[in-house]
C-alpha positions as CSV (number, residue, x, y, z in Angstrom):
1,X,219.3,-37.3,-173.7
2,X,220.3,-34.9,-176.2
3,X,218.3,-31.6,-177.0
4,X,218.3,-28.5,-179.4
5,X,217.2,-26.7,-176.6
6,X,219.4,-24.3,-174.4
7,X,220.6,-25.2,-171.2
8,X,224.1,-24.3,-169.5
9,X,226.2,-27.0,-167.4
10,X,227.6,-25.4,-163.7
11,X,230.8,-27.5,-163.3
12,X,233.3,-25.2,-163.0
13,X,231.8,-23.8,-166.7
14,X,228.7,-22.2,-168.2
15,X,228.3,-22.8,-172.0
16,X,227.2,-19.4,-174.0
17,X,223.3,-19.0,-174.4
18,X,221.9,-18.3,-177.7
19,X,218.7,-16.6,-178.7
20,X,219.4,-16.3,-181.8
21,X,215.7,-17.9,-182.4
22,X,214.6,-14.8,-180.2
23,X,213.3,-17.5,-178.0
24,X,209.9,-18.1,-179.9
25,X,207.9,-15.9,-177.4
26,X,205.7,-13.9,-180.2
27,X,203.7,-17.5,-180.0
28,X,200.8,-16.1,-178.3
29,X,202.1,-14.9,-175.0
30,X,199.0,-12.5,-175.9
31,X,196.7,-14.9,-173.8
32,X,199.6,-14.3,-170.8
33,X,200.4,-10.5,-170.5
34,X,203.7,-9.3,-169.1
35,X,202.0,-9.2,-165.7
36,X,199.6,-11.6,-165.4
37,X,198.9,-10.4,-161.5
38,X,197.5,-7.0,-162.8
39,X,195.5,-8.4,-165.6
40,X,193.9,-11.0,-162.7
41,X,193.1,-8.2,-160.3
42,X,191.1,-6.2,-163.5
43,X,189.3,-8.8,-164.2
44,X,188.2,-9.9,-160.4
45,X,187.6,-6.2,-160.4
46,X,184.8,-6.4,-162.7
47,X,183.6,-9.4,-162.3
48,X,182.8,-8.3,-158.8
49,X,181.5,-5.2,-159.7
50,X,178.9,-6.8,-162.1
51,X,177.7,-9.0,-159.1
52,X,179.2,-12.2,-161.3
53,X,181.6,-13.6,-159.3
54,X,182.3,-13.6,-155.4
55,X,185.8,-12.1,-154.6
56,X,186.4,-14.8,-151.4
57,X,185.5,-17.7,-153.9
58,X,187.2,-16.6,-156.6
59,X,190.4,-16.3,-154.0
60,X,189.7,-19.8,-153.0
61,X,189.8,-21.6,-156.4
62,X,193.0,-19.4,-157.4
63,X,194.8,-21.3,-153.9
64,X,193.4,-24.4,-155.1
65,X,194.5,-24.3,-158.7
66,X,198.2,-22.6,-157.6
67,X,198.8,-24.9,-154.4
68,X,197.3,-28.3,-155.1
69,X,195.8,-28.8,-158.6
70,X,198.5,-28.2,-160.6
71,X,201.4,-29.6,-158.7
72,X,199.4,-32.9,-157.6
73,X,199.1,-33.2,-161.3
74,X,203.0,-33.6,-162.2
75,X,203.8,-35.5,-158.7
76,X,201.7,-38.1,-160.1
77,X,203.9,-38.3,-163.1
78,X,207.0,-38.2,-161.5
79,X,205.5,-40.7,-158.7
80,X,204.1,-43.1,-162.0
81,X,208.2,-42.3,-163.8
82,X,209.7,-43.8,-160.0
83,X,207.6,-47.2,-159.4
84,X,206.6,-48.2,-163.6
85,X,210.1,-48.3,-165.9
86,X,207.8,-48.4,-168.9
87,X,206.0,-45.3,-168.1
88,X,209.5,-43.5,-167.0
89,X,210.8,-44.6,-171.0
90,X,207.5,-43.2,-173.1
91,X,208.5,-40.1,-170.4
92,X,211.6,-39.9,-172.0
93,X,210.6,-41.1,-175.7
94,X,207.8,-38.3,-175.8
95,X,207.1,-36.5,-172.4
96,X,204.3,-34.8,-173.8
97,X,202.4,-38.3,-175.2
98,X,203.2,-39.5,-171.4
99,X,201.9,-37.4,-169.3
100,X,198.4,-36.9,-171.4
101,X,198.4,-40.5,-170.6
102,X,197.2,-39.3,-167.3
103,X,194.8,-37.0,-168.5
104,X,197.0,-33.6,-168.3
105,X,197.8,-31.8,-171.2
106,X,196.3,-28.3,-173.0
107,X,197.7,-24.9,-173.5
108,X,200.7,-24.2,-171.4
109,X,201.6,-28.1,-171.5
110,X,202.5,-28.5,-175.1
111,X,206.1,-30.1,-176.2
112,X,207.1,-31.3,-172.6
113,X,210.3,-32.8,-171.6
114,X,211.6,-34.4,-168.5
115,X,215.1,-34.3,-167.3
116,X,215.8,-36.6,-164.5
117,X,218.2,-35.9,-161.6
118,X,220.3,-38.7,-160.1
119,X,223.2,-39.1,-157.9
120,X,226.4,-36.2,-158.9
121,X,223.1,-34.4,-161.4
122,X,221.0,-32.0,-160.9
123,X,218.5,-30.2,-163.3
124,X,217.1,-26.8,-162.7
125,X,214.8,-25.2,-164.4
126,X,214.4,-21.2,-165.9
127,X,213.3,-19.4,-168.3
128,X,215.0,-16.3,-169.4
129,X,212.9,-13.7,-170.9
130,X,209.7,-14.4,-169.6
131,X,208.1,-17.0,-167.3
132,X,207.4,-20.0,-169.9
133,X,205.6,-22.6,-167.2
134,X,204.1,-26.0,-167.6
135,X,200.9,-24.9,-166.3
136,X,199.1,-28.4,-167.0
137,X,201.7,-30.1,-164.3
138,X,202.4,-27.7,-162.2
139,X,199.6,-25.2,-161.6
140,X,200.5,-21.3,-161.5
141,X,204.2,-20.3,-161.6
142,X,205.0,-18.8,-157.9
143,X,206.2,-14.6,-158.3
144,X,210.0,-16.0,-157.6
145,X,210.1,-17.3,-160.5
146,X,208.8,-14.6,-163.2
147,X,210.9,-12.6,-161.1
148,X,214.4,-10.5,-162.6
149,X,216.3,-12.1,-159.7
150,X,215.5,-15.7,-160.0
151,X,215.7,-15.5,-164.2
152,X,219.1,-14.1,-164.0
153,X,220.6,-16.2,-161.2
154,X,219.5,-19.0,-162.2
155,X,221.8,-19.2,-165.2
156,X,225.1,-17.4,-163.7
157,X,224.4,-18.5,-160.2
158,X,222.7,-21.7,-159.9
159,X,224.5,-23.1,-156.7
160,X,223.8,-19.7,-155.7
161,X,220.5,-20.2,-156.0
162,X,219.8,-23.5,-154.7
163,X,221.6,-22.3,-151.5
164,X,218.5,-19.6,-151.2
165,X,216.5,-22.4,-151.2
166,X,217.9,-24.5,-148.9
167,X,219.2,-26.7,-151.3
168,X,223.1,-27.3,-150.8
169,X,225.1,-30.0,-153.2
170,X,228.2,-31.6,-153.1
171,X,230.9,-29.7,-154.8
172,X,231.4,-32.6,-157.7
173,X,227.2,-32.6,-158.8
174,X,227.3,-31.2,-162.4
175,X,223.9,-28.6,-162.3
176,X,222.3,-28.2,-165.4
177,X,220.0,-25.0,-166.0
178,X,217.5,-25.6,-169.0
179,X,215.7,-22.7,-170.5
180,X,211.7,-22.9,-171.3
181,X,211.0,-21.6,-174.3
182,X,207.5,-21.1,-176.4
183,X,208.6,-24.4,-178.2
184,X,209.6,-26.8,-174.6
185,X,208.7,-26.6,-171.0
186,X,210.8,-28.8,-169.1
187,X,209.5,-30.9,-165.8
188,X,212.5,-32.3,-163.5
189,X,212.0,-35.5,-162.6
190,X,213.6,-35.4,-158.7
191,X,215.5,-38.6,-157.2
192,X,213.0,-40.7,-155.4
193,X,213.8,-40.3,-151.5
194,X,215.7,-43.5,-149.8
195,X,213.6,-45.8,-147.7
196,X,210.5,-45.2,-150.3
197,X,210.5,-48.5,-152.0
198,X,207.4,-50.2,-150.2
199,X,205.3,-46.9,-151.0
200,X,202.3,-46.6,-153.2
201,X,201.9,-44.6,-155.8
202,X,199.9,-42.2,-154.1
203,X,202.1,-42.1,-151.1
204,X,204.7,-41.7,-153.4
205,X,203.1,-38.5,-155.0
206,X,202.6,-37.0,-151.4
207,X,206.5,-36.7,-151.4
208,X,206.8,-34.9,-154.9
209,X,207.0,-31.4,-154.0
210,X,206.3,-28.2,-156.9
211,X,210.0,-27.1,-156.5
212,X,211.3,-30.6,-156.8
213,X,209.9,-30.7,-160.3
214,X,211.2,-27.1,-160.9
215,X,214.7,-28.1,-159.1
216,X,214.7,-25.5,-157.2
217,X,214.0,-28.3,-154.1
218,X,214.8,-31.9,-153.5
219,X,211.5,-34.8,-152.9
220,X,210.5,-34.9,-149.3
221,X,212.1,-37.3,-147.2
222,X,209.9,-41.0,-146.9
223,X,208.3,-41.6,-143.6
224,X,210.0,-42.7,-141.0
225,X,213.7,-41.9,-142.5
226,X,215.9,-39.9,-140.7
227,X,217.2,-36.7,-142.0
């Protein structure tokens, strides 16, 4: 699968990263300011203040959305791309189409693609210069990665990187980094975990974990399977 977009290959090589089309982010980033933590804590601030909103609530459905919303929402995909062939080729045909076949889609989800990992490949996922997130599928980026370390890393470091994770490949797997821009937001589509064949789809979903679709972690292992 062949893309305009940037990405860089970790195989001994990096390719040179371009953005020379300044990265589209003057598309309305307006809706997601630089920190996004400060603008949340105003706004809980006030609403509190003017009786309209209860802080410990409020806390609650932030964990909610961040932890299990979001990131059920693409483990479904990726669980519907490993047991249904046909889904797994619209998913590659028009990601975006696919996935609001489930019902998620909306700001933050626009002009998805999937990049699948598979024996001697591995995808990881960055963005550059700023913290461009499929929010639909994945919930609320975590702080690593809007973070200076994980942004610059990512791209000149990414075995580096997946070591801090826990995540150690063999020497021969080609890792490619992809960039998210204003214009794509990429969701990795993990290698479904040996010994998982007799699994539902909902079983299957409970082993799609939020950095496996990032690639900064592998699936959870299948019942019953030894390390």
């Amino acid at each position: 699968m062949t893309h305009d977009h940037d990405h860089y290959h970790d195989h001994d090589h990096h390719h040179d990263h371009d953005h020379g089309h300044d990265h589209g982010h003057d598309h309305g980033h307006s809706d997601i300011p630089p920190d996004p933590a400060l603008r949340v804590k105003a706004l809980e601030t006030l609403l509190t203040r003017k009786g309209l909103v209860d802080a410990a609530a409020l806390d609650a459905y932030i964990d909610t959305y961040e932890t299990k919303i979001g990131p059920r929402n693409g483990a479904r995909v990726v669980a519907r791309a490993w047991s249904d062939p046909d889904y797994l080729a619209r998913l590659r045909q028009d990601a975006t189409a696919a996935i609001a076949e489930l019902g998620y889609g909306g700001r933050q989800g626009e002009h998805m693609v999937i990049v699948e990992n598979a024996p001697g490949k591995h995808n990881l996922v960055v963005c550059t210069l700023c913290s461009c997130y499929p929010w639909s599928v994945l919930g609320l980026p975590p702080v690593w990665y809007k973070s200076d370390a994980y942004r610059a890393r990512a791209v000149i470091d990414p075995r580096g990187v997946l070591a801090d994770f826990g995540v150690t490949l063999p020497e021969s797997t080609e890792i490619s980094v992809w960039d998210s821009t204003a214009e794509v937001r990429y969701l990795v589509i993990p290698e479904r975990p040996a010994g998982s064949a007799g699994l539902s789809e909902e079983q299957l979903a409970d082993l799609v974990t939020r950095d496996s679709m990032i690639g900064t972690g592998l699936a959870a292992r299948a019942p019953g399977t030894s390390p």
